[in-house]
N, C-alpha and C positions, 0 to 999 in steps of 0.2 A: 708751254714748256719746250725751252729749247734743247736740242742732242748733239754734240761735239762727238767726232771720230777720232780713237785714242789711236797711234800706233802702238803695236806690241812686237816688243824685241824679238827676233827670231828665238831664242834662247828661253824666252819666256814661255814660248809655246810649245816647247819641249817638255820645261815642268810641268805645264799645264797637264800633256798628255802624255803625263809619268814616263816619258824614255825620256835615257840619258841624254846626255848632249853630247855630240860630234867633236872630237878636239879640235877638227880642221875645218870649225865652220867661220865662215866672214859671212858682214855682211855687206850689203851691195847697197847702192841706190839705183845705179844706171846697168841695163843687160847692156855687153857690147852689141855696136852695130854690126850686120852683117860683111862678112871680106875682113873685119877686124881681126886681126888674130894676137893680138898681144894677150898672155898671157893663158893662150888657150892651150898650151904643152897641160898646164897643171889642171886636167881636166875632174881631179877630185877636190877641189875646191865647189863647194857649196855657195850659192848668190842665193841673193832674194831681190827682186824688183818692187815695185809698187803693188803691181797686183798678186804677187803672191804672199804679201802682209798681211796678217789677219787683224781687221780691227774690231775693237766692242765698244759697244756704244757705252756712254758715261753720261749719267745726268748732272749738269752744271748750275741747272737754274733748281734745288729742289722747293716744291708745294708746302709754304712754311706757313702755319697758325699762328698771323701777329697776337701773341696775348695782350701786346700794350692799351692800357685803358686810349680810347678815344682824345678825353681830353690832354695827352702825355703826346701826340704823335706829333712829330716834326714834323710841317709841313714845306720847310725850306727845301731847296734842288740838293740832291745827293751825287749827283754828276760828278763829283770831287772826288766821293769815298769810292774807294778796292771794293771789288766782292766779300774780300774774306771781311772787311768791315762791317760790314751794311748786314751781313751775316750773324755775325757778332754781335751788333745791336739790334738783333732784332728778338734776341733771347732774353738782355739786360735789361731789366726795373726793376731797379733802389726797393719799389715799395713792395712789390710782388716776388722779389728774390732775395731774400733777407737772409744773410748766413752764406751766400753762396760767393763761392770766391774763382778767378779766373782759371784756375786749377781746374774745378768741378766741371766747367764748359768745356775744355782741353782734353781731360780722362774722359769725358761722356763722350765726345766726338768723335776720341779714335779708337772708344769701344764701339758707336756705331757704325764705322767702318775695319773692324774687325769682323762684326756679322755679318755685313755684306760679301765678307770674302769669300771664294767659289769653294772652298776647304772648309766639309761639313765635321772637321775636328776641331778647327781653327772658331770655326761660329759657334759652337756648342760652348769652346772655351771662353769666348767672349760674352755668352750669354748667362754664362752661369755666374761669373765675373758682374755683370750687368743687376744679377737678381742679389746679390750681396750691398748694393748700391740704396740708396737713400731716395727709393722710388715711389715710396707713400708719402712723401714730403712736397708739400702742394711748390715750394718753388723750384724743387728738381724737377718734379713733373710740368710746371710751366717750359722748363729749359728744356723739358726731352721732347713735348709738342713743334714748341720752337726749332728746332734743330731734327722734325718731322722723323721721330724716332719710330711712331705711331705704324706708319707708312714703313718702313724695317719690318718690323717685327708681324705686320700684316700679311707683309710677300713670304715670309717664313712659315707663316700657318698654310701656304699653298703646297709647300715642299715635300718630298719624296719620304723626307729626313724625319723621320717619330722622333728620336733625341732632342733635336733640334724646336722643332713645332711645339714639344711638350714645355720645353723650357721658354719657348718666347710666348705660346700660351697664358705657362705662370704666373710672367710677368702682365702681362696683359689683364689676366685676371685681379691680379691683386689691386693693378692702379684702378682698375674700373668700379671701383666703389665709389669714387669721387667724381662730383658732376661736369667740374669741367671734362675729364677723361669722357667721359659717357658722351658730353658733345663732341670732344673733338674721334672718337672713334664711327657716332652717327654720318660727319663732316665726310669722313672717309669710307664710310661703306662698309664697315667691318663686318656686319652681319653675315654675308652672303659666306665667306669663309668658315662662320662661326655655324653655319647651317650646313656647310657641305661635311665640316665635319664628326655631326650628330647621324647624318644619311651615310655617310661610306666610313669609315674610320671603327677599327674592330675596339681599339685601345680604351674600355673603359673610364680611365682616371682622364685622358682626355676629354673626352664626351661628358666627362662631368663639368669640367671645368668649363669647356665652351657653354655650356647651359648652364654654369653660374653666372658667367660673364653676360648672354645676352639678358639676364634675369634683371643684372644691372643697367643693361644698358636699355631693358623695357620699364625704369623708371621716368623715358622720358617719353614725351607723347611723341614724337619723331621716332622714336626708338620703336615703339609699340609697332609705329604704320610701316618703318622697313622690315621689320619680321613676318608681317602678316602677309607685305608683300613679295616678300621671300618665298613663302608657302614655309614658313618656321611652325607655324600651328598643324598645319596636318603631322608636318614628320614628328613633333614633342609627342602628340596624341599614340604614334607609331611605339614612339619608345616608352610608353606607358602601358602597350597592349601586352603585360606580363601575365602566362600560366596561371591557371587557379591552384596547380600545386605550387608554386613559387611562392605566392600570397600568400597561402594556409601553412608554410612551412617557417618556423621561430629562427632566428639568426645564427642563434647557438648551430643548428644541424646545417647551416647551407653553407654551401663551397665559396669559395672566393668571386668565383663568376656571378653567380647570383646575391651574393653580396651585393656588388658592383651594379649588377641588374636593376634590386630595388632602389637604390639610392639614386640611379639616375634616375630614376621612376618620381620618386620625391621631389627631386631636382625640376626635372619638366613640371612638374605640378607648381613648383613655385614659379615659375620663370609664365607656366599662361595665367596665374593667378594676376599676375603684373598686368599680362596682357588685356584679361577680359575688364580692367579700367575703361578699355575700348567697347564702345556696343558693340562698332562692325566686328571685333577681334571674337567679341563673346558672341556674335550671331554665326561668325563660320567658326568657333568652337565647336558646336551643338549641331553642325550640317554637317562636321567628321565624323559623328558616328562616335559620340567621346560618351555620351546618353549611355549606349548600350552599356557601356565599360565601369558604370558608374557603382553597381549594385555588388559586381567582386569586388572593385578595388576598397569599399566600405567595408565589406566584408572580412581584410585580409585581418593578421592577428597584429599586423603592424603600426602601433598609432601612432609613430610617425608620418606612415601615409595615409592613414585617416584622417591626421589633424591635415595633412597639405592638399587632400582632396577635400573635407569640410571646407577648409579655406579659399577653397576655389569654387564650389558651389554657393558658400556667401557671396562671393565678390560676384558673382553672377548674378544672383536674386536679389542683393542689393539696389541692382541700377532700373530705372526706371523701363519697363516693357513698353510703351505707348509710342518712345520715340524710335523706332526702329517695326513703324507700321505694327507691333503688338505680335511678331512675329520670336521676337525674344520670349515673351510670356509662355506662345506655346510649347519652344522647345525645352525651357526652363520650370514654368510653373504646373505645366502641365504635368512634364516627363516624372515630374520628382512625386507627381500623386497618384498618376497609372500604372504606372512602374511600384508603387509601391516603396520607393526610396525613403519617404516618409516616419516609414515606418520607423527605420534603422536610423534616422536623424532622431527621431522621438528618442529610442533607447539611450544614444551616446547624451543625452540629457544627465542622467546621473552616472557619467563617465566615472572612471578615478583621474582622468587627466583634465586638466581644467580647461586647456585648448582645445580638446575637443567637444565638453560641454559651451563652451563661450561661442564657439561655432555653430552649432546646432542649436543655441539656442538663438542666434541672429539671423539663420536659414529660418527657422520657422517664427519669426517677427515679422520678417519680409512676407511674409504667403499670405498675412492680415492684409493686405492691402487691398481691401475692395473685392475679398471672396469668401464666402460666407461657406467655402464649402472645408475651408479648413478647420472649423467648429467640429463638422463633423469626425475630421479623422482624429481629433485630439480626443475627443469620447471613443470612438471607436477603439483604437490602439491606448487604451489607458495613459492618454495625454495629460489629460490632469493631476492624474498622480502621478505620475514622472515630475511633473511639475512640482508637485508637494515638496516630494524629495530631495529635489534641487536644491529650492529654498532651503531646506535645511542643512543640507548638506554642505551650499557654499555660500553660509551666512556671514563668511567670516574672508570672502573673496569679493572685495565689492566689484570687481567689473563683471564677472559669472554674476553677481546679484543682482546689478542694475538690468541684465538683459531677462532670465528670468522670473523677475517682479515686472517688469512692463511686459512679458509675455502673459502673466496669471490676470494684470488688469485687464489686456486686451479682451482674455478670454473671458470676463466677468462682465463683459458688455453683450454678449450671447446669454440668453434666458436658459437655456440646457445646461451650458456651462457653469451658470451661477449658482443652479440650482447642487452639484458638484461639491463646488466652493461651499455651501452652506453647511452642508452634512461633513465637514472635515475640520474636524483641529486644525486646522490650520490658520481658520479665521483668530482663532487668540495668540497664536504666532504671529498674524498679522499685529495686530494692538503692538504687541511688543517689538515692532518692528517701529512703530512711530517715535522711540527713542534711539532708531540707531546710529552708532558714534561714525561710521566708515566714512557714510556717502550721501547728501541727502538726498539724492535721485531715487533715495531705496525710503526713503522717508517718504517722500511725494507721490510713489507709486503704490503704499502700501495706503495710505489716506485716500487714492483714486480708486482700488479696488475696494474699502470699506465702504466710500460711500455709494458704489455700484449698489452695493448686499445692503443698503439702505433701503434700498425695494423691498425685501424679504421682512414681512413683518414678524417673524417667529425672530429676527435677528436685531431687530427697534430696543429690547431692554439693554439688551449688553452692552449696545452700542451707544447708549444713551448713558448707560452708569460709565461707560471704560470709555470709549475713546471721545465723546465730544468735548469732557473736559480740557484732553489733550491736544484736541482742535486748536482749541482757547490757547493753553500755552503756545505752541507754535505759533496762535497770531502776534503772539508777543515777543518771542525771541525768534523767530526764524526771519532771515536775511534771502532766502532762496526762494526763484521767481517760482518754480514748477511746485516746490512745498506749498507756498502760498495760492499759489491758483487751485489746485486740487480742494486745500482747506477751505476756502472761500464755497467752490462749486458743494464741499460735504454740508458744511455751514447749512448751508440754500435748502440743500435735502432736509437739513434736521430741522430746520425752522419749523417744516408742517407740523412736528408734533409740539404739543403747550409745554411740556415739562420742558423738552430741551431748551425751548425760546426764551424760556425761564433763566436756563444757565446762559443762555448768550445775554440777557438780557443784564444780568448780575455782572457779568464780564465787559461791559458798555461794548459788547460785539460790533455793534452797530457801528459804530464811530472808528472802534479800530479797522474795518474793514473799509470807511468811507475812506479813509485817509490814503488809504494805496494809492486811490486815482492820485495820477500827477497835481504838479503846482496847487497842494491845499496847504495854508499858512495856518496847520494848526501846533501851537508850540510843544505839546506835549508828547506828539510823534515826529518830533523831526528825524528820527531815525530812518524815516519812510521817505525824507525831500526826494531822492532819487531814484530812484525806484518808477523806471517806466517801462518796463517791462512787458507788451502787447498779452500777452497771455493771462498774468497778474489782472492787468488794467481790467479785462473783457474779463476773467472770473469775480473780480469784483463786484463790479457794475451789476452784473448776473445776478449777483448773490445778494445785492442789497435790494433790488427789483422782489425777489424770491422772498425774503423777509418782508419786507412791507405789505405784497400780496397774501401771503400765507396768515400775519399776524390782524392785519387790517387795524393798525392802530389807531387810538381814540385820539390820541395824542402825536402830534407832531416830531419825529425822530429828526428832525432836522431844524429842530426851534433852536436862536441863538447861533445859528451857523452862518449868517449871512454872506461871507466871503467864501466858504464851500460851498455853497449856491451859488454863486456869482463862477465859480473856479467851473463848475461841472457846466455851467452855459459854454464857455470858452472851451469846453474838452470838444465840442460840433466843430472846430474847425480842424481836430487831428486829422491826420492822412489815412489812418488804418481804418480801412471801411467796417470791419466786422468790430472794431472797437465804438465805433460811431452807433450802426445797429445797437451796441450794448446800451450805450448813454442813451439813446432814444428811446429805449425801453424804461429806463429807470426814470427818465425824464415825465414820462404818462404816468407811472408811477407815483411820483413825488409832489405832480401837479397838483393828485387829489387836493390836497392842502391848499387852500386860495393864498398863503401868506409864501409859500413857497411858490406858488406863482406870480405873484409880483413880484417879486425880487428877479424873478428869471426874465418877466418882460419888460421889467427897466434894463437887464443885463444885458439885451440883445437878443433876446432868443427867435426872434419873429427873423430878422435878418438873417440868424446862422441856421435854423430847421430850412427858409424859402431858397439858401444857397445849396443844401442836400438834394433840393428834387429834380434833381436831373441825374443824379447815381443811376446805373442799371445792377447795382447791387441789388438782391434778393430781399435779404433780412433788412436791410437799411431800407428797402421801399417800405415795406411790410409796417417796422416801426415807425416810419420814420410819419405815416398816416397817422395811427395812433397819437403820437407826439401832436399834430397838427391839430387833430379834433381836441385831444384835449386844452390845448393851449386856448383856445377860440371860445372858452366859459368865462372872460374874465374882460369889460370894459369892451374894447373898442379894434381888441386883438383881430377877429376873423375880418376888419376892415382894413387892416395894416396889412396882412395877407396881400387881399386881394390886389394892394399893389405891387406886388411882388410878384404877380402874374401866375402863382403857385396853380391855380387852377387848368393854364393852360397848358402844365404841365402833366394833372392829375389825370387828365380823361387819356392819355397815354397809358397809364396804369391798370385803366380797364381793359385794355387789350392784353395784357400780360399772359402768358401760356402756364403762371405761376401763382396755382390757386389762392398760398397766403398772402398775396398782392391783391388780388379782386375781392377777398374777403376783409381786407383792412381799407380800403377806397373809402367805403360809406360811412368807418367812421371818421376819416377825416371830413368829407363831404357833410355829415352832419354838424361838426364845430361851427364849419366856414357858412351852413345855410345859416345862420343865425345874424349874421348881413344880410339886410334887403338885396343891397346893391351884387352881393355873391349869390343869392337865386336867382336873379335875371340871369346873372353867366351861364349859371348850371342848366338852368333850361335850354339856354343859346346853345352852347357846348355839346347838348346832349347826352348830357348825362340821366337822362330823366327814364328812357327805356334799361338802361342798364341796371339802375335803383329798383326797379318794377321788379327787377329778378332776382335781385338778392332779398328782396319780402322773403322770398321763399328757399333761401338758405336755411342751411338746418344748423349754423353757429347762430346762437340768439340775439347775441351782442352785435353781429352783423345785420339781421333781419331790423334789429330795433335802432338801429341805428340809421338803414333804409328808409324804414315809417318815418323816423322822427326829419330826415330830411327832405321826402316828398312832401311832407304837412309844412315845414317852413317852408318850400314852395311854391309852396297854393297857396298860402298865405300872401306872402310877397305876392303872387299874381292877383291874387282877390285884390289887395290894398291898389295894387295899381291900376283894375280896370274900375275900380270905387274912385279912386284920386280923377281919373280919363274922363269917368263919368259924370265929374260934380262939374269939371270943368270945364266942361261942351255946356255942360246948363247953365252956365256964367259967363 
């Protein structure tokens, strides 16, 4: 940035420093030289020379934000154009300035060179003049970046001048809802001013506005990291540290000052709620000392600041603890259960404000995450029943619903808690929740926690006459992945009892559930063609494994399906490892049936199970054994195998640190002994001390599966030191 030296008239500097001016003042350019004496009789005449001119510096070149799109810029030599042109053009685009006529540029200019004027009457009037102007209009605000109005009204929030600041403030404030504003204000720095004036500046309605403004401008991630690095987060914490009489005292009795007080109170609240988007922002949250502060400010009778301090403990418990070394966890998941904070989240559960139940009921969603200790304060503090009430109470609010019915499911995965659930009406509120019109997230969650209470066998009839038929319908009209996964996983539960299997059975349950899996050509559901949904997919698959196992049919559930056989070989090459695990369980499943096994090993299946065994997926190893033994009862399979080298891959699996891995080994090992040519490996390999030890597993199916392939074995070894034998003798 370059700076030109203005002269300023002798006369100007007189206004400047309000005395009149001299009538008999001239000016000079040259002192005379010494011995000169012309015109030295008229020794009341006034000179000025060079150095007694005052000059001020003028910026000529200003810091201008080209908005022009990229592919719009001229890249020809500008050598030719004036400043004032190049100026000019660098405001104007057709596309981006629509409406805006050369006028609008003209009055906008030399109102911002009104507010630079050193006359804080003259800037006030210019500013107010300014806030009357068409400033929320994204292509005026293009021209006022352009023509670095931003940078004005910046150096104004530094000023002496309250009138002044309050008004370029305003302005400020208002354009800052819009995201270019918000970059081009980050571009400049605007924070640091917008923070000095929350720490020194007595003027409440200021202090609000500067903390509405950075609230916007902490929409952006840049915005976030220059406040933090401000130290913007300790002083908000600061002007949140309000009196417990302040808090306790209702609107109606308080002065204007504390009016003022809470509100900026609320204000801060929202503006770090923006902020703790950030971990680092939310990890020196909770290192100011904002912990302590947390139990009044819940406390106050004001839910307005309830709901903005809720909403700032959501956004905090929300974000994942682990990445921030698990240090977040403690000052967050902790602080809210020793402190007993808990508690008063629990109650605003059956707020009458719906913000503040929607909140607390998403704070204590998040504390499920992987702590088993939150079971307890939900019993402890009458969390369940809070809970009840909820539900009823905001049947009729589906976003409050969808958060406390995935809370009541959650808790229904706790044995204490279920036990809760059982003993309350509430369970037939649930039923009737499986027709509801709002949301079907309240659908799906009400079908997850009935089929929890499928355990409960005092709770098997009701659920058996009411909601399994209901099941049924929803597999039939419901279009919704989370609906349909849940019913699937309920499905799976009811199968173990006969009477229900009965109803799925009358419902060809079977079939409509096989159909979810992707790519099945079956015509009568093509409502289902798209529907791939990982969730769906993997409750399916589950669920038809769970039915075949539980019913053990006499009868082939998949006779006549030959292209859904063929369809489910081809689901082993999906990418979703836990959906793969699912098919490979259903796969050992289905094999029982030798007609459903050949169809699967003309389909390829020997190719896509020997491309799986190199996963370090858990559940995919586990099944994925399974799948392999079973495959290996049919022709000449556990010889195709072996060259696929699956085995060199298997004795890896015995080392596993992951019990249902070492417990499923032997039975794939027992398919594949059923090749001669696969017992010599297995002995080579080593696997033969490892087998030794699972004899004496205490899963039966493991143990028998050991014997049966130690005996083919020693078989294959007898046969071949008999073959060695005859043939030395010959």
């Amino acid at each position: 940035m370059a700076d030109e030296q203005v002269e300023l008239a002798s006369k100007d500097v007189f206004v400047l420093l309000g005395v009149s001016v001299p009538e008999n003042l001239e000016i000079g350019t040259k002192r005379p030289e010494q011995g000169d004496t012309k015109d030295i009789e008229n020794e009341s005449v006034f000179t000025l020379d060079e150095d007694d001119k005052v000059h001020f510096m003028n910026v000529v070149e200003p810091l201008v934000v080209d908005v022009t799109p990229q592919d719009d810029l001229d890249n020809s030599s500008t050598d030719s154009l004036t400043k004032k042109e190049i100026e000019e053009q660098r405001w104007y685009n057709p596309t981006l300035n629509t409406g805006l006529e050369k006028s609008d540029f003209e009055n906008l200019k030399s109102l911002l060179e009104e507010i630079k004027n050193t006359d804080p009457t003259k800037t006030l009037a210019a500013l107010v003049k300014l806030k009357m102007e068409k400033i929320l209009e994204g292509p005026y605000q293009n021209m006022f970046i352009a023509l670095n109005g931003f940078k004005v009204l910046i150096n104004i929030l530094e000023c002496n001048n309250e009138d002044c600041m309050e008004n370029a403030l305003i302005i400020v404030h208002e354009m800052s809802q819009h995201y270019g504003i918000q970059c081009a204000l980050c571009k400049l720095d605007a924070v640091k001013p917008l923070i000095n004036i929350l720490l020194f500046k007595n003027n409440y309605n200021v202090k609000y506005l500067a903390s509405e403004t950075l609230q916007n401008i902490a929409k952006l991630r840049r915005g976030r990291k220059l406040i933090r690095l401000s130290g913007g987060i300790k002083i908000m914490v600061q002007m949140m540290n309000v009196s417990k009489h302040v808090l306790s005292m209702s609107l109606k009795n308080m002065n204007e000052t504390n009016r003022a007080t809470v509100g900026l109170m609320n204000c801060c609240a929202g503006t770090l709620r923006q902020l703790c988007r950030s971990l680092k922002s939310q990890k020196e949250l909770w290192e100011t000392g904002f912990v302590q502060l947390l139990s009044q400010l819940l406390n106050s009778v004001h839910s307005e600041t309830q709901i903005s301090i809720m909403s700032l403990v959501a956004e905090c418990c929300r974000t994942r603890s682990e990445v921030v070394n698990q240090k977040t966890d403690i000052h967050i998941r902790v602080a809210l259960k020793e402190l007993n904070i808990l508690q008063q989240v629990i109650e605003f559960l059956v707020s009458d404000s719906t913000q503040l139940a929607e909140k607390a009921a998403e704070t204590i969603l998040c504390m499920f995450d992987g702590d088993p200790v939150i079971y307890d304060i939900l019993l402890k503090y009458k969390g369940m029943e809070a809970l009840f009430k909820a539900i009823k109470k905001f049947q009729n609010d589906e976003h409050v619903m969808v958060l406390v019915i995935t809370l009541l499911w959650k808790s229904s995965l706790n044995a204490k808690c279920r036990q809760v659930i059982e003993r309350d009406p509430i369970v037939d509120f649930l039923m009737e929740l499986l027709t509801y019109k709002f949301d079907d997230r309240v659908i799906g969650y009400a079908v997850a926690t009935l089929s929890e209470l499928w355990k409960s066998e005092s709770l098997r009839g009701k659920l058996r006459l009411i909601a399994v038929p209901k099941y049924l319908d929803l597999l039939n009209t419901s279009l919704h992945s989370l609906v349909l996964a849940h019913v699937c996983t309920a499905l799976g539960r009811a199968s173990s009892d006969p009477q229900s299997m009965e109803m799925i059975d009358e419902a060809k349950g079977f079939r409509l559930i096989f159909v979810l899996l992707p790519s099945l050509d079956v015509d009568e559901f093509d409502k289902y063609e798209d529907f791939y949904e990982p969730q769906t997919i993997i409750a399916a698959a589950e669920c038809l494994a769970m039915i075949v196992e539980n019913t053990k049919f006499t009868l082939n559930p998949l006779k006549g399906m030959y292209e859904a056989v063929c369809d489910l070989v081809d689901l082993l090459t999906h990418k979703n490892l836990d959906f793969l695990a699912a098919v490979c369980h259903l796969i050992d499943v289905i094999a029982t049936f030798e007609e459903n096994l050949k169809i699967m090993v003309d389909a390829g299946i020997v190719e896509n199970l020997a491309n799986l065994v190199f996963t370090e997926h858990t559940n995919l190893r586990a099944n994925l054994c399974k799948a392999l033994g079973k495959c290996c009862t049919i022709g000449v399979t556990a010889r195709r195998f072996s060259c696929q080298q699956v085995l060199d891959q298997l004795i890896k699996y015995t080392q596993s640190e992951h019990a249902v891995i070492r417990d499923n080994v032997p039975l794939a090992l027992s398919g594949l002994s059923e090749d001669p040519f696969n017992c010599v490996r297995i002995e080579a390999l080593g696997f033969v001390p490892f087998l030794k030890k699972c004899i004496h597993s205490n899963h039966p199916k493991t143990a028998m599966a050991a014997v049966n392939c130690l005996s083919n074995v020693r078989k294959a070894s007898a046969a071949i030191g008999q073959y060695q034998e005859c043939t030395a003798n010959h």
